[in-house]
C-alpha positions in Angstrom: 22.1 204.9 53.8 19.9 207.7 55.6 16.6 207.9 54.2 14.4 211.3 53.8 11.3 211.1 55.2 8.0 212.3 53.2 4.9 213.0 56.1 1.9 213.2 53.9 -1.6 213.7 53.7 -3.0 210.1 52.9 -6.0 210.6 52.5 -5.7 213.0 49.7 -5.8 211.7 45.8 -3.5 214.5 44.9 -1.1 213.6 47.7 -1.3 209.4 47.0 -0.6 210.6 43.2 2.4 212.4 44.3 3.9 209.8 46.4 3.1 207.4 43.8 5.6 209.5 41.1 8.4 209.8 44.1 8.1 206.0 44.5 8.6 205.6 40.6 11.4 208.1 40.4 13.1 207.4 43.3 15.6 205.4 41.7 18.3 206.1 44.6 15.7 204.8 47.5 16.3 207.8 49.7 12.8 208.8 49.9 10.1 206.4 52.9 7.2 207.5 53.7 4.5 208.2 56.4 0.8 209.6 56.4 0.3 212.3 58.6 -3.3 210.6 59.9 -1.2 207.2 61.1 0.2 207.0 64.9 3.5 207.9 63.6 2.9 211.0 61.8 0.1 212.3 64.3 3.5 211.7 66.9 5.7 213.7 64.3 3.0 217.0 64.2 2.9 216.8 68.1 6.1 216.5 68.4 7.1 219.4 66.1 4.6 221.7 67.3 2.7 221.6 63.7 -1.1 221.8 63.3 -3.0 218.4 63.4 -6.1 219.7 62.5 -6.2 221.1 59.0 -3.2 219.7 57.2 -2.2 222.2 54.5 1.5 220.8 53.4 3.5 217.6 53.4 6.8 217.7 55.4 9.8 216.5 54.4 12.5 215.3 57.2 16.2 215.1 55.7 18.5 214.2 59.0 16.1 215.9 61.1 15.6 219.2 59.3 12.2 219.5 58.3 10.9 221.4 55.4 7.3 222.2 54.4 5.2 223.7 51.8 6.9 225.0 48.3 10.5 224.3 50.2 10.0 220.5 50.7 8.5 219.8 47.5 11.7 221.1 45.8 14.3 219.6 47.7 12.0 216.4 47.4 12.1 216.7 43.6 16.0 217.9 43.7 16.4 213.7 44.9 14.1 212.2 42.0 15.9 210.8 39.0 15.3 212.3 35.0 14.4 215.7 34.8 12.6 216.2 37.4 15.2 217.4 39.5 16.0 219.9 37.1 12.9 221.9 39.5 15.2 222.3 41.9 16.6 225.3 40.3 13.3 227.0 41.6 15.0 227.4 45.0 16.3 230.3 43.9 12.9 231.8 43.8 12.2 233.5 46.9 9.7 231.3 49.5 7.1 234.5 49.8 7.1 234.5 45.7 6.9 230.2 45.7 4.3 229.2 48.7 1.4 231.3 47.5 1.3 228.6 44.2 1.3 225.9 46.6 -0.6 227.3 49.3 -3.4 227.6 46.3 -3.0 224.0 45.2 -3.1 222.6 49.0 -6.7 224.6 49.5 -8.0 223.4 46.7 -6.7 219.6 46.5 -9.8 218.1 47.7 -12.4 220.1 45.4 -9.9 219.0 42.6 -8.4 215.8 43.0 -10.9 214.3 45.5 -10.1 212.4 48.8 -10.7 209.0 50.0 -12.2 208.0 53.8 -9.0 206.3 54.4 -5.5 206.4 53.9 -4.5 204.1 51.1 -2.8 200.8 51.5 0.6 200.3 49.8 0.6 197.4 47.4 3.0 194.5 49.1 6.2 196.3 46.6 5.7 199.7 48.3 5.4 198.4 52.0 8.5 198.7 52.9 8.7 202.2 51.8 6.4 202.9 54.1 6.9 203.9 57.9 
C-alpha cells in the first residue's frame, strides 16, 4: 500500500494536535508522517524549493504530488474515517476564497495554541508512523 505523507510543523501544539486526530482517524493507515524541523523534512523543503525559514503550512505528499495550505488539509481529511471526510466537499470552494482562513490560522498558531522547544516524541504505538 502507498502511504501519503503529512510534512508538519512539530514544534507547533496546533500542528501535534492535528496529527494526533489523523493518527486516530486514520483507520485505513495511509497517512506517515514527518516534522518539517527533522533531517528528512528540512531535505524535503530543499528539495522542493519551499521556504525553510518561516514555516506557514503543512505539506501533504500523495505519490509525489505535493499539496499545501487549505488544499492539503482537505485532501488529508477526504482520507480520515467518520465524518470528517465529509470536508472534503470544500474543494469545491475556490483556493483564493479557502487559504485566507488558513493562512489566518497558521499566523496565529503560536500566539493561540503555544509551541514547544522541540519537536515531540511519538509514544512507542505512533513510531512507526513516523518517518
Amino acid at each position: 500500500m502507498d502511504h501519503a505523507i503529512v510534512y508538519f510543523d512539530g514544534v507547533c501544539n496546533f500542528c501535534n494536535a492535528v496529527i494526533n486526530f489523523v493518527i486516530h482517524h486514520d483507520h485505513k493507515d495511509y497517512f506517515r508522517f514527518v516534522s518539517l524541523q527533522s533531517e528528512r523534512g528540512q531535505a524535503f523543503l530543499k528539495q522542493h524549493g519551499l521556504p525553510a525559514e518561516k514555516l506557514e503550512t503543512f505539506y501533504l505528499d500523495e505519490g509525489g504530488k505535493i499539496y499545501s495550505y487549505s488544499t492539503a488539509a482537505l485532501r488529508l481529511a477526504k482520507h480520515l474515517s467518520g465524518i470528517y471526510s465529509v470536508a472534503y466537499i470544500f474543494i469545491i470552494v475556490p483556493r483564493f476564497l479557502r487559504d485566507p482562513v488558513y493562512n489566518f490560522i497558521s499566523e496565529h498558531r503560536y500566539k493561540l495554541f503555544g509551541r514547544q522547544d522541540q519537536c515531540m516524541i511519538p509514544t512507542p504505538e505512533m513510531r512507526a508512523k513516523f518517518l
